[in-house]
N, C-alpha and C positions, 0 to 999 in steps of 0.2 A: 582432591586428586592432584593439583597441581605442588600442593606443599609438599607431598607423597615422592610427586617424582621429582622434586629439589634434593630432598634428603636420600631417596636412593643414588641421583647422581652425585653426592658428596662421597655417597659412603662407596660406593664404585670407583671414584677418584683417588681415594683413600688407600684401598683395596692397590688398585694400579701403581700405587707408587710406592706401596712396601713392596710390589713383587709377590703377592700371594695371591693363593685362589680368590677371583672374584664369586662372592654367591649371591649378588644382585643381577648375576648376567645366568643363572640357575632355572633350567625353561618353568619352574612350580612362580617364582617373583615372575616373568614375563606374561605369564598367563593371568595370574594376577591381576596383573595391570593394565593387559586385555579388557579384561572383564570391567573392570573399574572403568576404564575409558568408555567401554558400549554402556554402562550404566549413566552414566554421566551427560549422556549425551543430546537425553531430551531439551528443550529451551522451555524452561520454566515462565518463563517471561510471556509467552507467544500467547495470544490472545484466541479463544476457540471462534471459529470459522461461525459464520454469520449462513443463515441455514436457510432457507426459502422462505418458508411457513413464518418466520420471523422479518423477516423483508416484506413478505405481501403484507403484513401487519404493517410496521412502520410505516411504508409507500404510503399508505390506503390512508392513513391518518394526514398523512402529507399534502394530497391528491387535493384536499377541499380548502388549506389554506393558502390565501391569495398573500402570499410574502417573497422578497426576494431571497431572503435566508432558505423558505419553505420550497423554491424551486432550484437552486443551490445544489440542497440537502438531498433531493428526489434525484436529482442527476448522478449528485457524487454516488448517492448509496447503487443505482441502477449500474452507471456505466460500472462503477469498482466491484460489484457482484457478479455481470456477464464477462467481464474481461479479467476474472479471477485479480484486480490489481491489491500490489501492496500499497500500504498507506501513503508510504512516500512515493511512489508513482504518479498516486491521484494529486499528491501534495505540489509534485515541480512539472504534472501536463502542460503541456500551452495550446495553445488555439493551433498552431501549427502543426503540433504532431497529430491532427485528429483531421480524416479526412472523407468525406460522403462519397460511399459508392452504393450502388445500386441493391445491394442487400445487406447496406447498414453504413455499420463504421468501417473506417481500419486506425488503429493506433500504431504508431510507431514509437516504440518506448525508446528513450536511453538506456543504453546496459554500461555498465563500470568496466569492470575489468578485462572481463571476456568477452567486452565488443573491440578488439583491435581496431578494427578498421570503421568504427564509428559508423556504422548502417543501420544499427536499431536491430529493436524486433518486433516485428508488425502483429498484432493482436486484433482479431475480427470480431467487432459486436453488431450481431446480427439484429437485426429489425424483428422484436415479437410481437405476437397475433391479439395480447392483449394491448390495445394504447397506454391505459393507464401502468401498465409493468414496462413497457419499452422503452429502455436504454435509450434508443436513439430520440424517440419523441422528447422522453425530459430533457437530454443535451442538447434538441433545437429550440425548446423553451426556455431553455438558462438563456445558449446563443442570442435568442430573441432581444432578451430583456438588458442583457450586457450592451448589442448593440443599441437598442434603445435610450442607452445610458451614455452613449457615445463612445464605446466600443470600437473601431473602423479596423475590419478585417483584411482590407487590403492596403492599410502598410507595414511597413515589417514589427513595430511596436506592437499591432494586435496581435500578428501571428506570434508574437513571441510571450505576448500575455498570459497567463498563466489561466487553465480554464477556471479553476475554484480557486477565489479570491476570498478574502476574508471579510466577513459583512460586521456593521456595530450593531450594536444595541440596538440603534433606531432604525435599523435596516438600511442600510446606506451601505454597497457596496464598496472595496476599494482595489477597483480596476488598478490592474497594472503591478498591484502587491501577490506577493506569495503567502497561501496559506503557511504552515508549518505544519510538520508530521501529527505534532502534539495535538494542535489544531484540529485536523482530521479527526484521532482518537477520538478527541472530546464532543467531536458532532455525533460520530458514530453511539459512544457513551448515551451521551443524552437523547437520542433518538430514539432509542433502544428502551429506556431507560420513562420515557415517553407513552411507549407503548405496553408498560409492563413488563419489559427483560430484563435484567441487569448485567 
């Protein structure tokens, strides 16, 4: 589609400058083009939506191993399923934009372009009736274990920590690093993948 409308716009130009009928500007090529453009338009790329039934699967395999990657995992996948997040959401969180109110979370995201005025946009994950499914439960479990690790939420370095950090091999968290988006993917991947998805 894009090579398409290079060569229409040449041949238009073309057209314009001998002084003759244009018939790239003919509403049969605009329509056309139309159509081309709404075909085109899906993002082949995007990854299909992660479905419940496959989450309480994952969780539940998560739920009984005592590792810091394994409560991590149960958080990112939790909080990033109730708060509908994109992967790079969950990738640059920080302890600061996450805050306990009485019937859960609230997030305050970063937005790019269309936050002018740098306010965020605030995303509520509510507290559910299952423990072992609850958003909020796993992210005061991660919380736990972070500050346990020496975490300190009240100065500005923690608040600005990143909540999913990247862990090694040997489970060894590292506080204070940013995952990466790829990062994510590839937990989500092998979690999945874990539990029999692909």
């Amino acid at each position: 589609y894009p090579s398409l409308r290079r060569h229409i716009a040449s041949l238009s130009t073309f057209h314009g400058l001998q002084a003759v009928a244009n018939p790239c500007k003919e509403q049969l090529v605009r329509d056309t083009l139309k159509g081309l453009r709404r075909s085109q338009q899906h993002d082949p790329k995007r990854a299909p939506a992660l479905r419940r039934e496959h989450l309480v699967e994952i969780v539940g395999r998560l739920q009984f191993q005592d590792t810091l990657a394994a409560k991590r995992d149960r958080a990112l996948l939790l909080v990033g399923w109730a708060g509908a997040l994109r992967r790079s959401e969950l990738a640059t969180l920080t302890w600061g934009q996450v805050a306990n109110v009485a019937e859960g979370l609230e997030l305050t995201l970063r937005l790019a372009k269309t936050d002018e005025n740098d306010e965020g946009q605030l995303v509520a994950i509510p507290l559910q009736p299952s423990r072992w499914l609850c958003p909020v439960q796993a992210l005061g479990k991660w919380q736990v274990a972070c500050m346990a690790l020496g975490l300190d939420m009240t100065t500005p370095e923690g608040r600005n920590a990143p909540v999913f950090c990247p862990i090694s091999q040997t489970d060894k968290p590292r506080l204070g690093r940013n995952m990466s988006v790829k990062s994510v993917d590839q937990i989500l991947k092998q979690r999945a993948a874990a539990a029999g998805y692909d």
